[in-house]
PLY file of the C-alpha trace (Angstrom):
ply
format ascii 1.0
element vertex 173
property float x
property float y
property float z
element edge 172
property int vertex1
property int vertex2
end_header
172.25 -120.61 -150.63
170.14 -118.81 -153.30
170.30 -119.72 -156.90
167.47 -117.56 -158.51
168.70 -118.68 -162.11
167.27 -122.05 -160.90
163.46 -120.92 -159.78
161.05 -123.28 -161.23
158.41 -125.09 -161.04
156.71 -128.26 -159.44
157.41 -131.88 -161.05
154.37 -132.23 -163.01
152.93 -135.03 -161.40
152.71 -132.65 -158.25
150.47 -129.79 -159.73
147.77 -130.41 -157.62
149.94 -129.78 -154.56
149.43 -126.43 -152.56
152.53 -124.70 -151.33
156.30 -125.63 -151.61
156.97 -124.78 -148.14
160.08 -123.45 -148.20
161.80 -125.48 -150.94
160.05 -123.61 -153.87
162.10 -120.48 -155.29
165.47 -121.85 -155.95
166.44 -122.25 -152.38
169.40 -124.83 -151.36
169.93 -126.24 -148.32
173.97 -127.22 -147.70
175.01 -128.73 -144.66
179.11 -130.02 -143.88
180.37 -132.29 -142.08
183.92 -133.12 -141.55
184.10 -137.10 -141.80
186.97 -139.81 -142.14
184.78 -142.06 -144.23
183.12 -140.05 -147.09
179.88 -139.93 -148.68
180.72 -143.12 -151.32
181.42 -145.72 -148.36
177.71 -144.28 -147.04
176.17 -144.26 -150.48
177.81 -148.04 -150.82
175.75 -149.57 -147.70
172.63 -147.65 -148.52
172.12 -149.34 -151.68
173.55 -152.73 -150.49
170.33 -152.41 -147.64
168.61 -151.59 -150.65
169.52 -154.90 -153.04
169.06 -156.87 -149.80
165.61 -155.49 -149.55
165.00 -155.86 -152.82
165.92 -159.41 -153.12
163.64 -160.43 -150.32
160.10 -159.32 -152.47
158.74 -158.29 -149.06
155.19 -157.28 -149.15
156.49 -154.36 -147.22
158.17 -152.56 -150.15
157.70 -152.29 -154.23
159.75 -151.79 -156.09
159.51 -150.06 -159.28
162.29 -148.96 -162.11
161.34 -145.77 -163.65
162.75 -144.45 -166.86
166.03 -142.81 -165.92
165.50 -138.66 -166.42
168.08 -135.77 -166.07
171.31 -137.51 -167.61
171.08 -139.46 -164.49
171.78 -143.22 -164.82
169.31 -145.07 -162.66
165.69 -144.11 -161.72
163.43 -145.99 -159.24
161.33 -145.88 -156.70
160.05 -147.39 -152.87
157.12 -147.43 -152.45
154.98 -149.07 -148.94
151.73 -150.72 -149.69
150.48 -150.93 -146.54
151.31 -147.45 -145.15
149.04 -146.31 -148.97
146.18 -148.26 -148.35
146.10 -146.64 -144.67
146.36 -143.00 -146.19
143.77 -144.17 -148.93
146.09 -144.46 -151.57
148.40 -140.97 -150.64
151.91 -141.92 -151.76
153.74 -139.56 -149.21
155.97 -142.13 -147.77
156.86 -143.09 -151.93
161.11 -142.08 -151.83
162.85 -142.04 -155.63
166.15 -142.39 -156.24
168.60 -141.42 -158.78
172.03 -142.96 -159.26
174.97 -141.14 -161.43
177.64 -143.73 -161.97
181.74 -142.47 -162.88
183.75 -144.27 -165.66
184.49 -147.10 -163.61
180.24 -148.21 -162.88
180.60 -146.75 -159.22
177.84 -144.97 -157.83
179.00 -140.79 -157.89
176.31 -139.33 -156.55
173.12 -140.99 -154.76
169.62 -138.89 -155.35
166.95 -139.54 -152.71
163.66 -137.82 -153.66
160.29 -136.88 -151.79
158.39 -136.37 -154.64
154.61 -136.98 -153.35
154.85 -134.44 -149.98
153.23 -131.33 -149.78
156.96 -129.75 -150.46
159.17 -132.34 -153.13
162.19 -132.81 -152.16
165.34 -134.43 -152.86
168.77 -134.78 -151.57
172.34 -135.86 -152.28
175.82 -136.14 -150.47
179.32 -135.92 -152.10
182.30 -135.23 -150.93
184.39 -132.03 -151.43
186.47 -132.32 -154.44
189.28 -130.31 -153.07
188.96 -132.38 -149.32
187.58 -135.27 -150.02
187.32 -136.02 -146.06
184.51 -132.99 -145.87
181.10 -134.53 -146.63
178.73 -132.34 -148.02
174.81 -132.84 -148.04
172.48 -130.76 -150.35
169.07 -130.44 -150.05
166.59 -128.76 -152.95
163.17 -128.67 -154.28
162.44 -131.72 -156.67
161.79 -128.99 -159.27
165.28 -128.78 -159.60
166.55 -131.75 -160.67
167.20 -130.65 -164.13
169.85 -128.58 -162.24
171.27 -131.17 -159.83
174.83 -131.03 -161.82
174.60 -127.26 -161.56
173.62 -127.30 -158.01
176.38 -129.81 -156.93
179.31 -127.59 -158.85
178.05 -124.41 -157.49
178.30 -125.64 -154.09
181.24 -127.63 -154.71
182.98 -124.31 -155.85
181.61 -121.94 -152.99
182.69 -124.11 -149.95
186.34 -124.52 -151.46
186.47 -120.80 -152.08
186.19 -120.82 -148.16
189.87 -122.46 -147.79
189.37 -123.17 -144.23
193.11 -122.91 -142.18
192.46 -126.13 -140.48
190.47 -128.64 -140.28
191.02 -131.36 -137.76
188.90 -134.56 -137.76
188.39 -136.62 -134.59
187.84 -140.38 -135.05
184.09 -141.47 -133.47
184.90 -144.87 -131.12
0 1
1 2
2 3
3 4
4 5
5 6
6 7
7 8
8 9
9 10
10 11
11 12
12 13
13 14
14 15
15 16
16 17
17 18
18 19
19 20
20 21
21 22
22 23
23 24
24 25
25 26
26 27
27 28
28 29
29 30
30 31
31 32
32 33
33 34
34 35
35 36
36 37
37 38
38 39
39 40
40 41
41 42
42 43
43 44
44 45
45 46
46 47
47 48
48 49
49 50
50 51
51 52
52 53
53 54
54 55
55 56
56 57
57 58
58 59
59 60
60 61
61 62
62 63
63 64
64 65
65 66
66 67
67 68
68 69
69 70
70 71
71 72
72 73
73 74
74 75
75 76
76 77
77 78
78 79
79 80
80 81
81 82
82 83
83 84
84 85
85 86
86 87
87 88
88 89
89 90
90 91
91 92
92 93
93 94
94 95
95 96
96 97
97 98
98 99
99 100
100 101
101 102
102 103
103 104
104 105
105 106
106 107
107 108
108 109
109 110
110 111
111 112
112 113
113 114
114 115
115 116
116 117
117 118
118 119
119 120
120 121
121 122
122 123
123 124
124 125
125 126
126 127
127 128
128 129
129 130
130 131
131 132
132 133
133 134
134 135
135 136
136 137
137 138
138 139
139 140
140 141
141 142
142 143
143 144
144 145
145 146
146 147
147 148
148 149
149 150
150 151
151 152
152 153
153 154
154 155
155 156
156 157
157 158
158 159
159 160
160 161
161 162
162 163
163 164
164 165
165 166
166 167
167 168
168 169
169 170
170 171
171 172
């Protein structure tokens, strides 16, 4: 999918970085799957790994809480010590994440971001308004953020507007 109303820019702290390879000029990457559990159950043992981790104070990870950005609700970041002292202080394998929490406190929509690689990225998963049971997975240059509600509606709309005939789902044993 194309969204030229959404070209833009690096995050600033990546202005030094060469090329966007691929994830520069508005382009987003959609990919569906049919699934019987949906993106939330996913989303809700992702961050449970993540408060386990986080409880632990492993040397392994850090932890840091960032000041939340884009009308999003939470903002942090993982980053690896030892893998940044062997890359002399690169941050490449440094993930963010954004949280977007519904009335109730649940987690709506999970950002994870790639924000110090040669091309920032991020990526969420939702599920299909109109079938919840399709699982949807967006990915998009970290330069759009500011645009992640737009993004997320646009493609929300376009794969209804497809109105499959049928769509069977086969249970994984």
């Amino acid at each position: 999918m194309y969204y030229p109303e959404m070209y833009g820019g690096f995050h600033p702290k990546n202005a030094h970085l060469l090329n966007c390879n691929g994830y520069c000029d508005g382009y987003v990457f959609v990919y569906v799957d049919v699934k019987v559990n949906g993106a939330k159950a996913q989303d809700a043992r992702w961050l449970e790994q993540i408060r386990k981790d986080r409880a632990k104070n492993s040397p392994l990870y850090r932890f840091e809480d960032l000041d939340s950005e884009f009308g999003l609700d939470d903002h942090f970041q993982i980053r690896y010590p030892v893998i940044e002292e062997k890359s002399k202080g690169e941050k490449y394998s440094t993930k963010e994440y954004f949280l977007k929490r519904d009335r109730n406190g649940e987690v709506q929509y999970l950002f994870e971001c790639h924000p110090f690689v040669t091309s920032p990225s991020c990526k969420v998963k939702f599920n299909l308004s109109s079938r919840p049971e399709i699982l949807v997975d967006i990915s998009f240059g970290r330069h759009l953020m500011d645009n992640w509600s737009n993004i997320i509606k646009s493609t929300d709309t376009k794969i209804a507007s497809w109105k499959p005939l049928r769509i069977d789902t086969v249970r994984e044993q």
